[in-house]
C-alpha positions in Angstrom: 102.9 -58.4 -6.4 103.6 -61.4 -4.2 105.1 -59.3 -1.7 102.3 -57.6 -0.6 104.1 -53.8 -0.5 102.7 -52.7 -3.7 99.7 -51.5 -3.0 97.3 -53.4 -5.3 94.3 -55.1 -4.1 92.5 -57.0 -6.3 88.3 -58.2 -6.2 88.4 -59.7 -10.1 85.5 -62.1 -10.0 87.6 -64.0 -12.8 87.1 -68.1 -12.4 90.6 -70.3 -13.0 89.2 -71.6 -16.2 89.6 -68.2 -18.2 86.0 -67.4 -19.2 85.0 -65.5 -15.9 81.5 -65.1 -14.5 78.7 -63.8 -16.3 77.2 -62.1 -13.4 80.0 -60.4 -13.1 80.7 -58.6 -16.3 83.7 -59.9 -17.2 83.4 -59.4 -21.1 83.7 -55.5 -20.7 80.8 -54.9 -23.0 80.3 -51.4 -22.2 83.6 -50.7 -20.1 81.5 -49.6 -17.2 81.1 -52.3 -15.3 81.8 -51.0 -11.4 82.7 -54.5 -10.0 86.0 -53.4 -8.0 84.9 -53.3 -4.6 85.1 -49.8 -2.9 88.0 -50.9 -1.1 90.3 -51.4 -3.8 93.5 -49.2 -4.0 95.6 -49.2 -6.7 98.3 -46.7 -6.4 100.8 -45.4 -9.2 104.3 -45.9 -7.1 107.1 -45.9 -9.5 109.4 -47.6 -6.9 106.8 -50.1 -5.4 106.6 -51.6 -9.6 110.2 -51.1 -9.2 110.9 -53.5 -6.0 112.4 -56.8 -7.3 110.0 -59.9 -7.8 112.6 -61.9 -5.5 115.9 -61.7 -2.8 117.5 -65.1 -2.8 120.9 -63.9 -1.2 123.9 -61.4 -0.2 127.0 -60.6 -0.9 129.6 -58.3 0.9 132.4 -56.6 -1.0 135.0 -55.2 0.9 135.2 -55.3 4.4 132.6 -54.2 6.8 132.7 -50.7 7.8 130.3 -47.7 8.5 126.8 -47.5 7.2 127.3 -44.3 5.8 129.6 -45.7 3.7 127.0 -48.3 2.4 126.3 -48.3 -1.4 123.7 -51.1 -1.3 122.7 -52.7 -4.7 119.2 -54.8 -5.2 119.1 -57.0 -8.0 116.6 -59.7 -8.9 118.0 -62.5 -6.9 120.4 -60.8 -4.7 120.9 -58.1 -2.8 125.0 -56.8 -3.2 126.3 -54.7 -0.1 129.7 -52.4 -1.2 131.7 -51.3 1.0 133.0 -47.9 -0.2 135.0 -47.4 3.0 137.5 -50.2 2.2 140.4 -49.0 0.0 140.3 -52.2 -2.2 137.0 -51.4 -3.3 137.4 -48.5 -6.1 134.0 -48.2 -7.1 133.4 -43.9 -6.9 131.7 -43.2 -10.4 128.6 -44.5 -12.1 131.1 -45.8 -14.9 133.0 -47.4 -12.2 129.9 -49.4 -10.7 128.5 -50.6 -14.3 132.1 -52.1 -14.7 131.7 -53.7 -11.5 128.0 -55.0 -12.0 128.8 -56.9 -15.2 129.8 -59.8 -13.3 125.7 -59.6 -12.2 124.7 -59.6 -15.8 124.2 -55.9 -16.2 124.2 -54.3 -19.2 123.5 -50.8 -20.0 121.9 -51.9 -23.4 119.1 -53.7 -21.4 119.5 -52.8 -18.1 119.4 -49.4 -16.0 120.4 -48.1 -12.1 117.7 -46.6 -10.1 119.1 -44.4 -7.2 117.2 -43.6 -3.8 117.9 -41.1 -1.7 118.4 -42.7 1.7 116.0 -39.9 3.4 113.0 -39.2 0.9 113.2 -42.3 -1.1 112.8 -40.3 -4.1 114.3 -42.0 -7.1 116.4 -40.9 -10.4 118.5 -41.8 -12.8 122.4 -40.8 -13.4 123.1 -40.0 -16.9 126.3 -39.0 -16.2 129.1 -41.9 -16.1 131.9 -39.2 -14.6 129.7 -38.3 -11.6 131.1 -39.2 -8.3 128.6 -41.5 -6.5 127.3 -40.0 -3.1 127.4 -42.3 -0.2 125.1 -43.6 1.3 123.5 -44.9 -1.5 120.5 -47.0 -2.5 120.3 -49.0 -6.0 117.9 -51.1 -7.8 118.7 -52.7 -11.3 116.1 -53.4 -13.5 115.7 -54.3 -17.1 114.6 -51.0 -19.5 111.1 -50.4 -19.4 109.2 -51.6 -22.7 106.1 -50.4 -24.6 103.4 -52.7 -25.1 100.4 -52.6 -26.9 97.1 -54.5 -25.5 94.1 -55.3 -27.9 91.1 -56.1 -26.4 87.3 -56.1 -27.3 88.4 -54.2 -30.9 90.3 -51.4 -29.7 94.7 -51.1 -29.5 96.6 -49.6 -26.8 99.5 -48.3 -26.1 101.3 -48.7 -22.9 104.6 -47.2 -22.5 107.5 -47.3 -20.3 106.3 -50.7 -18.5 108.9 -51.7 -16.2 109.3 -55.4 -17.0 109.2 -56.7 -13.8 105.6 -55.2 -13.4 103.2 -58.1 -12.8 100.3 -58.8 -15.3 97.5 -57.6 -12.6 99.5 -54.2 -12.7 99.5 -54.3 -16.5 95.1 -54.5 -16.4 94.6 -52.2 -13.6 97.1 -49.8 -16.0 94.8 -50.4 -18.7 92.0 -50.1 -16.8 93.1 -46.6 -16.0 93.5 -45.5 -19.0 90.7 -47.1 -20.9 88.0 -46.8 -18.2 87.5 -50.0 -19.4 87.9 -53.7 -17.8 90.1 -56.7 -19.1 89.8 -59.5 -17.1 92.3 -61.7 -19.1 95.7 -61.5 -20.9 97.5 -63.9 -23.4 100.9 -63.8 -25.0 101.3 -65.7 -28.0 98.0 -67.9 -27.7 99.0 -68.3 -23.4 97.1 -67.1 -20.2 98.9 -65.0 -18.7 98.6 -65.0 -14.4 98.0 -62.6 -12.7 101.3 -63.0 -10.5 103.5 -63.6 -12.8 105.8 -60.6 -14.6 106.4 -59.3 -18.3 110.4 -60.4 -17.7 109.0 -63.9 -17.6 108.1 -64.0 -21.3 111.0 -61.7 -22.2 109.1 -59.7 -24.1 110.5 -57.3 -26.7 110.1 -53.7 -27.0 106.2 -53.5 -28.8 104.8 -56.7 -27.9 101.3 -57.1 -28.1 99.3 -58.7 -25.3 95.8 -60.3 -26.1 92.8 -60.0 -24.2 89.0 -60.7 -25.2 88.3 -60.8 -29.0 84.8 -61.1 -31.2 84.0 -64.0 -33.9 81.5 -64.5 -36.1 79.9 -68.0 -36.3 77.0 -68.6 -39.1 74.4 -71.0 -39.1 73.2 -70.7 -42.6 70.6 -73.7 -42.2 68.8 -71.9 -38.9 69.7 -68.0 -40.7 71.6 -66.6 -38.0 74.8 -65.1 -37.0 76.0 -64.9 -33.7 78.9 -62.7 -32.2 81.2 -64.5 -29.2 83.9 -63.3 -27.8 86.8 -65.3 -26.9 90.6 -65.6 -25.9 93.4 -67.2 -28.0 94.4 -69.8 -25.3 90.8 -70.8 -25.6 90.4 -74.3 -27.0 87.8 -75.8 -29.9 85.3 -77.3 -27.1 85.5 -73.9 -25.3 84.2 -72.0 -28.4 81.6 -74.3 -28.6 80.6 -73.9 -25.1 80.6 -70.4 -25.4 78.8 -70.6 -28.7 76.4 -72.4 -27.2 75.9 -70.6 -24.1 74.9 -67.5 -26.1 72.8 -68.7 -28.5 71.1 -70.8 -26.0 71.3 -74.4 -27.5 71.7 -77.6 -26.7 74.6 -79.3 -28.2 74.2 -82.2 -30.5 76.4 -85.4 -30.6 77.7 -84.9 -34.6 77.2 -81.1 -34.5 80.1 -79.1 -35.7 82.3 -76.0 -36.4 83.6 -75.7 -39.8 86.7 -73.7 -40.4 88.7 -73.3 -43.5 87.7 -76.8 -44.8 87.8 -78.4 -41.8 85.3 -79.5 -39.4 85.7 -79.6 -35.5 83.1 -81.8 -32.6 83.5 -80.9 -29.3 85.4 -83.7 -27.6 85.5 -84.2 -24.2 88.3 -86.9 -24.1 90.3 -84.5 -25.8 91.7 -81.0 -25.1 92.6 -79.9 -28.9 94.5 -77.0 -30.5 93.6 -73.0 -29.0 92.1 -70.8 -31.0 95.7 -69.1 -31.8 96.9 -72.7 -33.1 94.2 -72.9 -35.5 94.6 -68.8 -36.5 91.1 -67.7 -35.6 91.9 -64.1 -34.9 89.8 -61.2 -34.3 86.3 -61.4 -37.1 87.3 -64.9 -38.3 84.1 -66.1 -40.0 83.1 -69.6 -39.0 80.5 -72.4 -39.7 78.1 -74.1 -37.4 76.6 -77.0 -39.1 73.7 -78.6 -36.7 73.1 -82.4 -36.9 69.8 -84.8 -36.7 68.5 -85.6 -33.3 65.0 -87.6 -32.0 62.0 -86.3 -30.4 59.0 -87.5 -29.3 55.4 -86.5 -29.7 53.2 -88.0 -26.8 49.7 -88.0 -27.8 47.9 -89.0 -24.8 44.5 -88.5 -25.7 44.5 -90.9 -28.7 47.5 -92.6 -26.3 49.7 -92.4 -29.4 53.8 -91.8 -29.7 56.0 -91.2 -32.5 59.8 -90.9 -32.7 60.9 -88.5 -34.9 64.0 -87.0 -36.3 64.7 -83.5 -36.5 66.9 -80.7 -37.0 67.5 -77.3 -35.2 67.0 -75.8 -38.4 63.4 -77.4 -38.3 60.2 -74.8 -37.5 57.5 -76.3 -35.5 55.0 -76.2 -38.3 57.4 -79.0 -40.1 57.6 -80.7 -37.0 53.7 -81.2 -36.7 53.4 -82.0 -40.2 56.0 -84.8 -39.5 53.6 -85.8 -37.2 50.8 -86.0 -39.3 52.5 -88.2 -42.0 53.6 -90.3 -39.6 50.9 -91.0 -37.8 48.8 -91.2 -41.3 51.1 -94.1 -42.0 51.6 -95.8 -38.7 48.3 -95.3 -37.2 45.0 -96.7 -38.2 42.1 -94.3 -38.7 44.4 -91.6 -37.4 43.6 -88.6 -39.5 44.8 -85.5 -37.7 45.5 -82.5 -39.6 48.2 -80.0 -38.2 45.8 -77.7 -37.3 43.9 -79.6 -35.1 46.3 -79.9 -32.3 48.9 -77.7 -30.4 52.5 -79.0 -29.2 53.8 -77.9 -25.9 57.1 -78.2 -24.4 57.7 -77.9 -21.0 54.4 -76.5 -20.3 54.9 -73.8 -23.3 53.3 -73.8 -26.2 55.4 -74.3 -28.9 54.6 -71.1 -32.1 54.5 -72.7 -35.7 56.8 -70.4 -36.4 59.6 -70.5 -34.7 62.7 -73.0 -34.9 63.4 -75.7 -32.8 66.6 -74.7 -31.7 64.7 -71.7 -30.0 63.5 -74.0 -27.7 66.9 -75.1 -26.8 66.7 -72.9 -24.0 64.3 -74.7 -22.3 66.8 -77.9 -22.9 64.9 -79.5 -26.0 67.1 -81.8 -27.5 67.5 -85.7 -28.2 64.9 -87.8 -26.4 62.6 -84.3 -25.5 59.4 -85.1 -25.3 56.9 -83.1 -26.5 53.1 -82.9 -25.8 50.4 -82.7 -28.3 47.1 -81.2 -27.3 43.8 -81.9 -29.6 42.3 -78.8 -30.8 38.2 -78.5 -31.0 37.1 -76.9 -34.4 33.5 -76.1 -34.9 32.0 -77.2 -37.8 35.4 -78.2 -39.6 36.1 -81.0 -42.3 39.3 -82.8 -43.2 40.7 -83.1 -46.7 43.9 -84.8 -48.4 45.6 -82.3 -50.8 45.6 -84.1 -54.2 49.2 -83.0 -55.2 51.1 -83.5 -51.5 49.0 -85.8 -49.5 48.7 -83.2 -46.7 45.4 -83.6 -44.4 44.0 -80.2 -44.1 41.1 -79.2 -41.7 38.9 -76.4 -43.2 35.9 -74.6 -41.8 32.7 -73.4 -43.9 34.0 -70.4 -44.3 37.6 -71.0 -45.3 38.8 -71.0 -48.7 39.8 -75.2 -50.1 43.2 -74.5 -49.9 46.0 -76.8 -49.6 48.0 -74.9 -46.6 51.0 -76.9 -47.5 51.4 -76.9 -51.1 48.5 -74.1 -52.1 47.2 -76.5 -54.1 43.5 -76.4 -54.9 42.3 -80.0 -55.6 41.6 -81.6 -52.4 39.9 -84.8 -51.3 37.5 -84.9 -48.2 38.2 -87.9 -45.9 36.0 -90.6 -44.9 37.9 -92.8 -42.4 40.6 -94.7 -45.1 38.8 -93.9 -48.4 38.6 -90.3 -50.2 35.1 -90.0 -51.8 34.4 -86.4 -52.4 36.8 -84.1 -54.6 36.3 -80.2 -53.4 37.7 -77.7 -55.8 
């Protein structure tokens, strides 16, 4: 709380945008995350949650007398001072003072009294409306407590009896308690919730659910892959693509896009868009990720040779040489290279036939990459044109004439531009 006497301390590594840091757990993966700080001290005090969030002002009834005669009432924005000792103040029973705090909004429906003892501070309730009040007397009013359910990370809790004025920092570190398990943010109704602020400032209802970190699926059906991120509902369109791309390790291309229920969402920059409760992409929603073309280029600097070529993520580096090869088959004169004669590297890494291109996005390959091609030296090899695809294929003595591309088993051995041998 903002008055510093409730005796939380908080070391949340949480960031202002929402997402947290990485390094600091702040997903809750496991729940075991020991990122409090050892001199954290969070302490169940019924009457510290109790305290009011403000005291704007005061009020004397009756005329001043002796403090021991003092029934002193602390609301939200006031604090009410009745003078018992004053015979035009008839205020002895609890009935007696609920009449009398009406005026102050109380109701018993929604609201209750909290008494102190002046000497032990203990607190309790009077049930009973005919008892004569004791003087002196401490009271707070506060608003019923309420039960609340949090779901976070797949799971539902139950929270009960949460005084209302009990600030949303309390609310985690309650949860926390109880779950062994972080939460690092809360939404109501697709908002953040601070950490300052209290559950009266929503006036929530008896059972309302609070919202903290969810999982949803996103497919790329081109690349084969499913991928699990978790989110918040205030989180906008461009910050599930972020996330999205953060842990599949991609770059982001200008066209790419989510598809959801027949729609199709870009990130935008220039634009902030509907949150991820707007849209109604709850807990396992299923989404699309559809990739879009982008431009490399192959630097051959032995034959000091470039092509531009256009790609997708979905693309494995065996099609991107063979792009290459056509290319440079039509483009270049005399330039018969088969696939298997060179190597491409990227950053200094050799790029395997096998994977996809948007593997590499973690080493930032994207538009305008370039990528290296290094000539390999085979002994005693010849290169052939597949009869049915075209494909140049380099084959040693003792390999089978085989079309790698196609399979096919009719191939024509090259002689600079003409074709004057047919192996079978």
């Amino acid at each position: 709380m903002d008055d510093g006497k409730s005796g939380w301390h908080s070391n949340d590594p949480e960031s202002a945008s929402g997402w947290g840091n990485d390094d600091e757990g702040e997903w809750g993966d496991d729940g075991k995350q020991d990122k409090w700080g050892t001199d954290e001290k969070v302490v169940d005090d019924p009457q510290q949650n109790r305290l009011p969030k403000r005291v704007e002002k005061e009020e004397i009834v009756g005329t001043p007398g002796p403090e021991d005669e003092l029934i002193t009432v602390t609301l939200l924005d006031r604090i009410v001072k009745i003078h018992t000792g004053d015979p035009s103040v008839e205020i002895n029973t609890g009935e007696e003072l609920h009449a009398f705090l009406t005026r102050f909004g109380f109701s018993k429906e929604t609201h209750r009294l909290i008494f102190y003892s002046p000497h032990d501070e203990e607190s309790f309730q009077i049930d009973d409306d005919e008892k004569e009040l004791t003087v002196p007397q401490k009271i707070h009013i506060e608003l019923n407590p309420i039960q609340i359910l949090i779901q976070h990370d797949g799971q539902s809790v139950t929270l009960p009896d949460v005084p209302v004025n009990t600030t949303i920092q309390e609310v985690r570190n309650m949860y926390r308690r109880k779950t062994q398990q972080a939460i690092w943010n809360l939404s109501y109704n697709g908002r953040q919730l601070k950490d300052e602020e209290t559950l009266d400032n929503f006036q929530l209802e008896d059972g309302a659910t609070l919202m903290g970190a969810y999982s949803i699926t996103v497919f790329d059906k081109e690349c084969g892959t499913q991928t699990d991120v978790k989110v918040y509902a205030y989180n906008h369109v461009n910050d599930l693509i972020d996330r999205y791309m953060h842990e599949t390790k991609r770059v982001r291309h200008y066209g790419s896009k989510l598809l959801f229920e027949g729609k199709d969402f870009e990130y935008d920059d220039t634009v902030q868009g509907p949150t991820l409760h707007e849209l109604s992409i709850r807990e396992n929603t299923s989404l699309q990720w559809k990739g879009a073309e982008y431009s490399v280029k192959l630097r051959d600097q032995k034959q000091n040779k470039d092509a531009q070529l256009h790609v997708y993520d979905h693309f494995d580096v065996r099609t991107l040489k063979t792009l290459y090869v056509n290319f440079a088959r039509e483009n270049f004169d005399e330039y018969t290279l088969a696939p298997e004669e060179f190597k491409l590297f990227f950053q200094g890494r050799e790029m395997v036939d096998d994977d996809k291109l948007y593997q590499y996005g973690q080493y930032k390959l994207g538009n305008h990459s370039v990528i290296d091609l290094q000539h390999e030296e085979l002994k005693m090899s010849f290169k052939y044109q597949c009869w049915d695809c075209g494909a140049i294929v380099a084959i040693k003595a003792a390999d089978p004439i085989r079309c790698r591309a196609c399979d096919g088993r009719v191939l024509m051995k090259l002689r600079k531009k003409t074709s004057e041998h047919i192996a079978r």
